[in-house]
C-alpha positions as CSV (number, residue, x, y, z in Angstrom):
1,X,-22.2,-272.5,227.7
2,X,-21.1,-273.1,231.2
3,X,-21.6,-276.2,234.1
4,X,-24.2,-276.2,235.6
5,X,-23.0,-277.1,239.2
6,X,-24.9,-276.3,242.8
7,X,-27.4,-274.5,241.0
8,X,-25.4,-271.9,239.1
9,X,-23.4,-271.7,236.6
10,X,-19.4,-272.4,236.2
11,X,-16.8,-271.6,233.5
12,X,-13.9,-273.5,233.2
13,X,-10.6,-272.5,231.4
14,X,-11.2,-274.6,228.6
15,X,-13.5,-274.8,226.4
16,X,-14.7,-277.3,223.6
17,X,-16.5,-275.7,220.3
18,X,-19.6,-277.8,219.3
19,X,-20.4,-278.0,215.6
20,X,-23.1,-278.9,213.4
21,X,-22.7,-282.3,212.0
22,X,-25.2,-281.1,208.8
23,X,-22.9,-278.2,208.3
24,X,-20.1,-278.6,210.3
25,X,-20.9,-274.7,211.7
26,X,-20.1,-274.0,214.8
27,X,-23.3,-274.1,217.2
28,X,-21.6,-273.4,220.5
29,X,-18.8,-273.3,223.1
30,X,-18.8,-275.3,226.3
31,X,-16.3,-275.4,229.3
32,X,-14.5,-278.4,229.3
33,X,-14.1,-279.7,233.0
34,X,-11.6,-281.8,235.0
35,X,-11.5,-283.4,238.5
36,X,-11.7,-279.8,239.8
37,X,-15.2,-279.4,238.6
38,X,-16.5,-283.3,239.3
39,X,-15.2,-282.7,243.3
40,X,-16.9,-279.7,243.5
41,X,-20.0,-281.2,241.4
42,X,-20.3,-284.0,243.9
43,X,-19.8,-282.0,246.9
44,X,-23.0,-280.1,245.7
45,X,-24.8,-283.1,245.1
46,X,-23.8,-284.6,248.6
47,X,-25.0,-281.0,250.3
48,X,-28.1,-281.4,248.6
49,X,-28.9,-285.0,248.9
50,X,-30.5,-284.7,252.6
51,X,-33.3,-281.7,252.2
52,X,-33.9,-283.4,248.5
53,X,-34.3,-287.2,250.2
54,X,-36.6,-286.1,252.8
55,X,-38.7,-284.0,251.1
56,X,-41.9,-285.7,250.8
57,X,-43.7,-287.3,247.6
58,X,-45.8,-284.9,247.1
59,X,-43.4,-281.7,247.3
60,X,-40.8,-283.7,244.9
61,X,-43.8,-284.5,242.3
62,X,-45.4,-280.8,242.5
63,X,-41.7,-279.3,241.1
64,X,-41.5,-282.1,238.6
65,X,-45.0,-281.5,237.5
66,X,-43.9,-277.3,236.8
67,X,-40.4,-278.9,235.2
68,X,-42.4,-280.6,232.4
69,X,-44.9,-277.5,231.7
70,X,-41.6,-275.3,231.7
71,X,-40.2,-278.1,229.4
72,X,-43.2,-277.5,227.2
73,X,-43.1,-273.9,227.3
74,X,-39.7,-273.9,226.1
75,X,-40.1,-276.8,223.6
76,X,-38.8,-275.1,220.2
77,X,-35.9,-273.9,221.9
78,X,-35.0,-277.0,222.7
79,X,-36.6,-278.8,219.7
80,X,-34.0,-276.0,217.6
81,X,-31.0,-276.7,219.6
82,X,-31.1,-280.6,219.8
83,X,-31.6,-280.7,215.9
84,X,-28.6,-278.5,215.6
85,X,-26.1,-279.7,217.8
86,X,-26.7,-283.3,217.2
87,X,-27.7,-283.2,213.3
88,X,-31.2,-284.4,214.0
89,X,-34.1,-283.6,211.3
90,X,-36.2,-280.6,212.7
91,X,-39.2,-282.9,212.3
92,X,-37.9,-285.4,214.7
93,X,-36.8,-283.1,217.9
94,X,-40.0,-281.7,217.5
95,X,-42.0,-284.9,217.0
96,X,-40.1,-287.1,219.2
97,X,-37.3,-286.2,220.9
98,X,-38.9,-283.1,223.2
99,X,-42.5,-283.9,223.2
100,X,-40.7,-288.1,224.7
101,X,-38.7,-285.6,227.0
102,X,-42.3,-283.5,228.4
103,X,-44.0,-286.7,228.9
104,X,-41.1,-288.2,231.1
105,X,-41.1,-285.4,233.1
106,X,-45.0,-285.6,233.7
107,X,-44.7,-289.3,234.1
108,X,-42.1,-289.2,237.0
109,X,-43.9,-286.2,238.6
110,X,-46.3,-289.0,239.3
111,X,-44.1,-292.0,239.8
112,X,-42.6,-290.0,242.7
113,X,-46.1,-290.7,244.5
114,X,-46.1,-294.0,243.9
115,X,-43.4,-295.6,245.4
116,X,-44.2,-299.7,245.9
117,X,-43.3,-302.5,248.7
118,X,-44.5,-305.0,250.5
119,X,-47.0,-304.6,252.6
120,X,-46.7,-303.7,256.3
121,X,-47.5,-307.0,258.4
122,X,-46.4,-309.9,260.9
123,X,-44.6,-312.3,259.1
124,X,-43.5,-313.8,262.6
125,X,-45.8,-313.8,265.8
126,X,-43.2,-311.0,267.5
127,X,-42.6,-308.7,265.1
128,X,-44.1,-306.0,262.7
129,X,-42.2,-305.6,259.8
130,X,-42.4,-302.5,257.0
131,X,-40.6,-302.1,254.2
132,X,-38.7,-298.1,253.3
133,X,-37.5,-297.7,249.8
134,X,-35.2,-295.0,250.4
135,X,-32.7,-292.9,247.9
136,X,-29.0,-294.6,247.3
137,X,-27.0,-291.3,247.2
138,X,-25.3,-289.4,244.8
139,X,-25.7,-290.6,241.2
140,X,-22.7,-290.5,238.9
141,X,-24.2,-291.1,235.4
142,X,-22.7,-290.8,231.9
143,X,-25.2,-290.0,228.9
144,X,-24.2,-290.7,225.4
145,X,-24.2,-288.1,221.9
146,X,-27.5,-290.0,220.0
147,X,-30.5,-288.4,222.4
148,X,-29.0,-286.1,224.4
149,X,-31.7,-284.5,225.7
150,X,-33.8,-288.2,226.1
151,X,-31.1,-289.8,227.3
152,X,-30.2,-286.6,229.9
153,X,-33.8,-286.8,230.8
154,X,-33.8,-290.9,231.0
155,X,-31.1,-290.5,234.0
156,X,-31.9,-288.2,235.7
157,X,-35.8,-288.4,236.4
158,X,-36.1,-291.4,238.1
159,X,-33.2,-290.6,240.2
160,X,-34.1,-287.2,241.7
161,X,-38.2,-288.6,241.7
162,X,-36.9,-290.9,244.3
163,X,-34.9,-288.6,246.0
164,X,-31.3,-289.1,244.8
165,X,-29.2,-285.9,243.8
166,X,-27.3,-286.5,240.2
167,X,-24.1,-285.5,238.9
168,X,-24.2,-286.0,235.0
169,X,-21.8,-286.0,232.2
170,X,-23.1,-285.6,228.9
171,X,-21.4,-286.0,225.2
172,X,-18.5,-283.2,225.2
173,X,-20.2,-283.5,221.1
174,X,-24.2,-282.7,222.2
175,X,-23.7,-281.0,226.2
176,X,-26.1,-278.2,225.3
177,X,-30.1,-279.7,226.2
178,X,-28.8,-281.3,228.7
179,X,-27.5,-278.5,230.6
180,X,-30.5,-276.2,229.2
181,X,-33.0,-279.1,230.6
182,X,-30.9,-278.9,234.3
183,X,-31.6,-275.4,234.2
184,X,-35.1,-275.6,233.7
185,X,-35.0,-277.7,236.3
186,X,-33.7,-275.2,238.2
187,X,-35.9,-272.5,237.4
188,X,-38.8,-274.9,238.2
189,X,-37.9,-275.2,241.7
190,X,-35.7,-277.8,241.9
191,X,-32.8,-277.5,244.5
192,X,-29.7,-275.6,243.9
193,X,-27.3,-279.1,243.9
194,X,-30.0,-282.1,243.1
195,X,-28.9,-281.7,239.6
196,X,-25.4,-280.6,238.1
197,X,-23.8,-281.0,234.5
198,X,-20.4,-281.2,234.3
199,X,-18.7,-281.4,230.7
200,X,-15.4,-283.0,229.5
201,X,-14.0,-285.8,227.9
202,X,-14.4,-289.6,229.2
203,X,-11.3,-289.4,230.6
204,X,-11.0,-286.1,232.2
205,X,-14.5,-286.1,233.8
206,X,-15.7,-289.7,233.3
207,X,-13.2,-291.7,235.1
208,X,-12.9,-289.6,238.0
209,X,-16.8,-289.5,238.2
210,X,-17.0,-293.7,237.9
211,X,-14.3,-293.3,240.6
212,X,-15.2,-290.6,242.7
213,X,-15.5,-292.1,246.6
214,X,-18.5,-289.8,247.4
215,X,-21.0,-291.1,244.6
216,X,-23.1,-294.0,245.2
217,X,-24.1,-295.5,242.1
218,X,-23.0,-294.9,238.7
219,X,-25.3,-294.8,235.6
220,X,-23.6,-295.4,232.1
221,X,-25.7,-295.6,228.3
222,X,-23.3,-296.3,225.3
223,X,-21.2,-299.3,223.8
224,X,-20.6,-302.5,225.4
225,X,-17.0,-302.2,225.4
226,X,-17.4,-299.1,227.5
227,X,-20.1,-300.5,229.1
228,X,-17.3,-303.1,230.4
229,X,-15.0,-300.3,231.6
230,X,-17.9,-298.6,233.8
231,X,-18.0,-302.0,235.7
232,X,-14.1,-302.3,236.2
233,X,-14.1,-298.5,237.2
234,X,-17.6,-299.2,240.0
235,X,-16.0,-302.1,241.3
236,X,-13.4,-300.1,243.0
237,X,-15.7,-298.7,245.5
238,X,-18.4,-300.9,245.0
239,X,-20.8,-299.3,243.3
240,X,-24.5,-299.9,242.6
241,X,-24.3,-300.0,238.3
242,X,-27.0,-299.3,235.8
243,X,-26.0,-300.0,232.2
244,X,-27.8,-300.1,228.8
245,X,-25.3,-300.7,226.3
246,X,-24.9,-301.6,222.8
247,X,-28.1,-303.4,220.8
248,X,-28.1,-305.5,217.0
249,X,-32.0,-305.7,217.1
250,X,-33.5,-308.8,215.2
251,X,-36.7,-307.9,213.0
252,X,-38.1,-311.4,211.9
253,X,-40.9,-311.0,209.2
254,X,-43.0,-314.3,209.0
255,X,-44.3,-315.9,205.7
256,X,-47.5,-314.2,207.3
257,X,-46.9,-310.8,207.8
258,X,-48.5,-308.1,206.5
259,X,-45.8,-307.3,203.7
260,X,-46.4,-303.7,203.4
261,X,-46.3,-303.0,207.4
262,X,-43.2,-304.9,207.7
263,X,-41.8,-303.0,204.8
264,X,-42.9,-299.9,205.9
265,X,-41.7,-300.9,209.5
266,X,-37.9,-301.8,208.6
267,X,-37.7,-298.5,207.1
268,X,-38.4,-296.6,209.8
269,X,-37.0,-298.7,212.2
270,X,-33.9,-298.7,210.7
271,X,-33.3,-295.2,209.8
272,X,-34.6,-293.2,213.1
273,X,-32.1,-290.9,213.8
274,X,-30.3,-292.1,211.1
275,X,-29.7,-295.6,212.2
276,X,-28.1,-294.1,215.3
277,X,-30.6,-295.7,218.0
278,X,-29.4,-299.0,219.6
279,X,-32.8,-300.3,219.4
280,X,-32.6,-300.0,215.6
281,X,-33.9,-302.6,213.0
282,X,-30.6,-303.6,211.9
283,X,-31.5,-307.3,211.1
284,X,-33.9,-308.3,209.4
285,X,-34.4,-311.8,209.3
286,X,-37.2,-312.5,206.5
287,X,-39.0,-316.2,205.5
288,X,-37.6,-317.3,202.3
289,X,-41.0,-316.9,200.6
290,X,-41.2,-313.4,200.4
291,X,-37.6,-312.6,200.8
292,X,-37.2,-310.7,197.3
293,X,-40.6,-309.0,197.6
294,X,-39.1,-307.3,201.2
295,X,-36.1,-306.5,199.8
296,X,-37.5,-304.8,196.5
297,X,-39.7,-302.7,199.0
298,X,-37.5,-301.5,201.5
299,X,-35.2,-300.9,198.3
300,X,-37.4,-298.8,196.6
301,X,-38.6,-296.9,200.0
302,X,-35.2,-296.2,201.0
303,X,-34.4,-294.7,197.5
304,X,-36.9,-292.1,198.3
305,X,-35.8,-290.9,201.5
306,X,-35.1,-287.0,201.4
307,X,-31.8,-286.5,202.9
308,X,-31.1,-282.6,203.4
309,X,-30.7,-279.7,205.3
310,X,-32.1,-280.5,209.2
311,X,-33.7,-277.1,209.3
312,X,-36.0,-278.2,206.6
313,X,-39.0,-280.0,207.8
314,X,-39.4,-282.2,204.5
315,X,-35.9,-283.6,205.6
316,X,-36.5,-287.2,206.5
317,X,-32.5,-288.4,207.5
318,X,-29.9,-286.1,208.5
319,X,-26.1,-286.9,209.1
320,X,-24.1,-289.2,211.5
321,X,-22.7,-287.7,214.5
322,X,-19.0,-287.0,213.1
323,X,-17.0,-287.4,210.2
324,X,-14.9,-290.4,211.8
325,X,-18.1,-292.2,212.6
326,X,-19.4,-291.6,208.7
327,X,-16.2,-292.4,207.7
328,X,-16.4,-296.2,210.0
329,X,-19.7,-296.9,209.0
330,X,-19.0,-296.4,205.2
331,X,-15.4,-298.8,206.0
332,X,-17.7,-301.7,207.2
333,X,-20.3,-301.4,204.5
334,X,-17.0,-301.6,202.0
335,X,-15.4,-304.2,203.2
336,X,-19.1,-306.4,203.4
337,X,-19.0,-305.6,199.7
338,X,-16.5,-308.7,199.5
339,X,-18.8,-311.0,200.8
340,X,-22.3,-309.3,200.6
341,X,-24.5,-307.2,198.4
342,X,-25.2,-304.0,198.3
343,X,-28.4,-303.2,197.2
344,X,-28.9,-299.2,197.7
345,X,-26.9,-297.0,199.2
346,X,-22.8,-297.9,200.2
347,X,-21.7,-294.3,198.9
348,X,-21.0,-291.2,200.4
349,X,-23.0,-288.5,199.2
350,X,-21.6,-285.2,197.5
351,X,-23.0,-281.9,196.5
352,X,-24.9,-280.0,198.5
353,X,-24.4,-282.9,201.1
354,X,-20.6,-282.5,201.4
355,X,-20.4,-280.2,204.2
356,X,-22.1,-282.5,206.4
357,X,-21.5,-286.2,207.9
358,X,-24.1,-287.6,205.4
359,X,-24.8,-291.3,204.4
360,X,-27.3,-292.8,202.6
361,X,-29.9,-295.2,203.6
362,X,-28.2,-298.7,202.7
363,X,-29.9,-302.0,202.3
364,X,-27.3,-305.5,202.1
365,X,-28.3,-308.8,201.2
366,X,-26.1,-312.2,200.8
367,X,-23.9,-312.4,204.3
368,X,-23.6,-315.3,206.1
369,X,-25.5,-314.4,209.3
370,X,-22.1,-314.8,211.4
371,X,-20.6,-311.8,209.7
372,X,-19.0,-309.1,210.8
373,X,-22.0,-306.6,208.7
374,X,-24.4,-308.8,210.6
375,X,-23.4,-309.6,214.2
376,X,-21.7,-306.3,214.5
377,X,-23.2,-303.1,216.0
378,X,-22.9,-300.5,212.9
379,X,-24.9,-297.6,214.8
380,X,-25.6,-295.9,211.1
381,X,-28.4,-296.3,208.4
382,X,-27.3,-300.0,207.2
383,X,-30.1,-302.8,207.2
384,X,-29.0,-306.6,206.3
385,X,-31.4,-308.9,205.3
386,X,-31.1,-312.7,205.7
387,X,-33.7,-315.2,204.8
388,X,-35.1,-318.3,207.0
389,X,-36.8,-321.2,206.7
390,X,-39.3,-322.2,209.6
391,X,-40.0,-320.8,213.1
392,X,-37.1,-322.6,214.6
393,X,-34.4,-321.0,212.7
394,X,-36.2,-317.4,212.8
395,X,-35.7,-317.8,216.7
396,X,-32.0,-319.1,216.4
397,X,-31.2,-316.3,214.0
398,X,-32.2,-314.1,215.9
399,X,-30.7,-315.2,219.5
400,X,-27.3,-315.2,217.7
401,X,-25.9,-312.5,219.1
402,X,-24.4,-311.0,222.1
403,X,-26.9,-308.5,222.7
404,X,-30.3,-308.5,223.9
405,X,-32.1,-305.1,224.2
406,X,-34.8,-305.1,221.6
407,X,-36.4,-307.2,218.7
408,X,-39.7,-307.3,216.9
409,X,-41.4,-309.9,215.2
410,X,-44.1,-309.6,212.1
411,X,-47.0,-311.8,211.9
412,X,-51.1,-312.3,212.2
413,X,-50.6,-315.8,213.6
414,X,-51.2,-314.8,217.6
415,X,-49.8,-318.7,218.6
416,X,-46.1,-317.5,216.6
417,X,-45.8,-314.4,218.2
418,X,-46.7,-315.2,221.4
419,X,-43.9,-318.0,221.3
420,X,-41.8,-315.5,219.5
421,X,-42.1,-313.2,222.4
422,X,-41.3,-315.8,224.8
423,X,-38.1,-317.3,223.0
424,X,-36.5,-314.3,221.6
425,X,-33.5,-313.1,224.4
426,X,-34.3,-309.6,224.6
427,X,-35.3,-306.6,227.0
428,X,-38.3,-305.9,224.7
429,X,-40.0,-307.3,221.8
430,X,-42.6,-305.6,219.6
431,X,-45.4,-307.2,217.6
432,X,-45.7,-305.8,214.0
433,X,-43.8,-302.7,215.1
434,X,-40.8,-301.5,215.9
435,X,-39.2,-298.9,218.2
436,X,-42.8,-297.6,220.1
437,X,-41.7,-296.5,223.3
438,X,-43.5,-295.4,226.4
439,X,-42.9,-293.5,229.7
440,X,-44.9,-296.3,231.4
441,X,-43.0,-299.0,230.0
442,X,-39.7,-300.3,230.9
443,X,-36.8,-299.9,228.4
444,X,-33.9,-302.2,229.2
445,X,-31.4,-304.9,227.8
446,X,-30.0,-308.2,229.1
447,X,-26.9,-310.2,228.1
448,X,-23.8,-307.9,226.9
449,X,-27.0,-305.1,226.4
450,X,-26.8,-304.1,230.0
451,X,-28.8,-304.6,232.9
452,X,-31.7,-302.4,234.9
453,X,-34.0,-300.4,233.3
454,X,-34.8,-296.7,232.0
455,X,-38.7,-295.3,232.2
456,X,-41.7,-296.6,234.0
457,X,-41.7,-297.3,237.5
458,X,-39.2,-299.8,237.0
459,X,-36.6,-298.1,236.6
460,X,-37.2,-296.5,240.1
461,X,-35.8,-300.2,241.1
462,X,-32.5,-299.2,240.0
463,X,-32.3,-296.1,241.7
464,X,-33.5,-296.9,245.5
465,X,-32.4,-299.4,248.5
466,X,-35.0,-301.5,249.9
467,X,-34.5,-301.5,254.0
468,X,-36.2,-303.9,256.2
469,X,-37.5,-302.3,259.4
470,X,-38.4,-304.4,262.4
471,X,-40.7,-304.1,265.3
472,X,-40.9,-306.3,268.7
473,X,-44.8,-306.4,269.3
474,X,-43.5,-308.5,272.7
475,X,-42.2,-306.2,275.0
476,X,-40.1,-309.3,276.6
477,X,-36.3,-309.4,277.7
478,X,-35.8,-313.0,277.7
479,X,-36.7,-314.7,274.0
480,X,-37.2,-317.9,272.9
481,X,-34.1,-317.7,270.7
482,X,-31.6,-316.0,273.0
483,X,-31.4,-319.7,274.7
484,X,-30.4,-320.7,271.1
485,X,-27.2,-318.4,271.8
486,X,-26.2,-318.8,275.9
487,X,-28.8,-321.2,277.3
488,X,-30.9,-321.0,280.2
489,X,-29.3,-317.6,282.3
């Protein structure tokens, strides 16, 4: 596959060969760009930006509405390609992944109507004021390999419903929805220019993109550490920055809880998309009194998880991205084994499973909650377990860490959660679930998580200005306050 730059496609001399992480089979060829392609991507986006900003609501919204039925129309394809290229269980592209995607589209078809400020009025006795939320520009944003069709989708709809144009760069491992869901886009109606894809490595096409004079804003989802390299590379021209980075989500199950949903809960919470979610249960800080009982279950659930082909839809886990990032989950889990147990799991599957970047579901129990197995982001199907005593420590536990983007908490008590929610230092936190998302709700970290937020009409925030226009209602020369500045003349 190609760019997808000013509306058509563009090859570039080099090309990248995407493979199946469940096979390791080739599933494509893309064209690997440089600072060539990212000019000419921006100069597209520039030359589109003023039709696309002044187009009204209502003209933006009726081609986003037609996006998301084409998006639906097409859903298999791109349920079959996203499982494929990223290793992802057929059951979850086409349970989660595209129909999320559809309903983001339809969402922002309507959020483009609904743009929100204050209301029009004297706040002085001279002057009208009115508030314009207007488009920032040309978005430079940089999508990372675990939803790359979600997270495509994430960046780019609330930009071009508020009348941005986009230039995006996804994963050089998982480029292919994203550049199938910009031209669908395209075929939709949307200008030639709003959107354009542009492939390549992080330091080919990235860092000139960050850098790039002409783009307004830059919009970055992946680690921290990166995360921390976006900001160096913005401040140079002074970018507007949107970043939701790296997440070690607390789950704290209360003496309380209903044992079986919690169970049931960490499971799934911890393996979606095998583990590879930053929002993933990946700590699970349990009350002494039923520690063993939570452990035996999520144990004995994990054991039966069906890892296997992703074409099959009785697959329940498929593989990590890439061999090297199987190969560094596994070398954390190993060395824990020093200091920690592990219960289930810790091996690398063989057999039919050896072609692919499998690992099995792995449950440890024992670390001191300051180790590295704990604190750490592991981004792969690996669930501690650490035990509390009262309210108090649950909370500490689970505000010790440097990231903040999602937690949950387990209880019936209404009093304990609601405290819960208020004391726990992260972007969201669920009650007796874990990882629910919706298109009207904001998704969004704080502390070394990132800042701004994805979905809702939120995250339309992030991607306007807010400009203060005011009116004189006096129709006087002189004013009171000129005399402030050169007296009585």
């Amino acid at each position: 596959m190609t760019h997808f730059i000013g509306g058509t496609s563009r090859t570039s001399e080099t090309t990248h060969v995407v493979n199946n992480p469940a096979t390791g089979e080739t599933v494509g060829a893309v064209a690997v760009g440089t600072i060539t392609e990212v000019d000419d991507a921006v100069t597209a986006a520039r030359g589109a930006f003023g039709e696309w900003s002044r187009a009204t609501p209502a003209e933006r919204s009726a081609v986003m509405l037609r996006w998301s039925q084409l998006l639906d129309e097409n859903a298999e394809e791109l349920a079959q390609l996203e499982s494929a290229q990223a290793g992802k269980p057929i059951r979850l592209t086409r349970e989660f992944d595209v129909p999320g995607t559809v309903d983001n589209t339809a969402f922002f078809a309507g959020a483009a109507r609904n743009l929100e400020g204050k209301a029009t009025a004297e706040y002085s006795p001279t002057h009208t004021s009115s508030i314009r939320r207007e488009a920032i520009g040309v978005i430079g944003s940089i999508a990372p390999w675990n939803y790359p069709l979600q997270m495509a989708a994430w960046k780019i709809l609330p930009a071009v419903a508020a009348g941005n144009t986009i230039v995006l760069k996804p994963s050089e491992l998982t480029p292919l929805t994203s550049l199938r869901f910009a031209e669908i886009a395209h075929e939709a109606g949307v200008p030639a220019g709003v959107i354009n894809i542009v492939n390549g490595r992080g330091t080919t096409v990235g860092a000139p993109l960050l850098r790039h004079p002409d783009v307004d804003m830059v919009s970055f989802t992946g680690s921290t550490a990166v995360g921390r390299t976006v900001l160096e590379a913005a401040a140079t021209t002074a970018k507007r920055v949107h970043l939701e980075l790296g997440g070690k989500a607390p789950f704290v199950v209360h003496d309380d809880a209903d044992l079986q949903a919690a169970i049931r809960g960490a499971v799934a919470g911890s393996l979606i998309n095998t583990g590879q979610d930053c929002t993933a249960a990946t700590r699970a800080i349990v009350h002494e009194s039923i520690f063993d009982d939570f452990v035996a279950g999520v144990a004995d659930l994990y054991q039966r998880i069906q890892l296997g082909p992703t074409d099959d839809p009785t697959t329940d886990q498929g593989p990590l991205i890439s061999a090297a990032h199987r190969d560094k989950v596994h070398a954390m889990v190993t060395r824990a084994r020093d200091y920690a147990q592990v219960v289930t799991g810790g091996t690398i599957p063989g057999g039919a499973l050896e072609r692919g970047f499998y690992y099995p579901p792995t449950l440890i129990i024992g670390a001191d909650p300051r180790s590295k197995i704990v604190v750490d982001e592991i981004f792969g199907p690996v669930l501690t377990v650490v035990p509390f005593r009262d309210d108090d420590e649950a909370i500490r536990l689970a505000n010790d860490t440097v990231y903040g983007l999602a937690a949950s908490v387990w209880t019936k008590d209404v009093y304990r959660a609601l405290q819960a929610t208020e004391q726990i230092r992260a972007g969201c936190v669920w009650v007796n679930d874990h990882i629910s998302i919706f298109s009207e709700m904001p998704h969004g970290g704080m502390k070394q998580s990132g800042f701004g937020k994805d979905m809702s009409t939120y995250s339309l925030d992030e991607y306007t200005v807010v400009k203060h226009v005011a009116f004189d209602r006096t129709g006087q020369a002189r004013r009171a306050w000129h005399e402030t500045i050169f007296g009585e003349k």
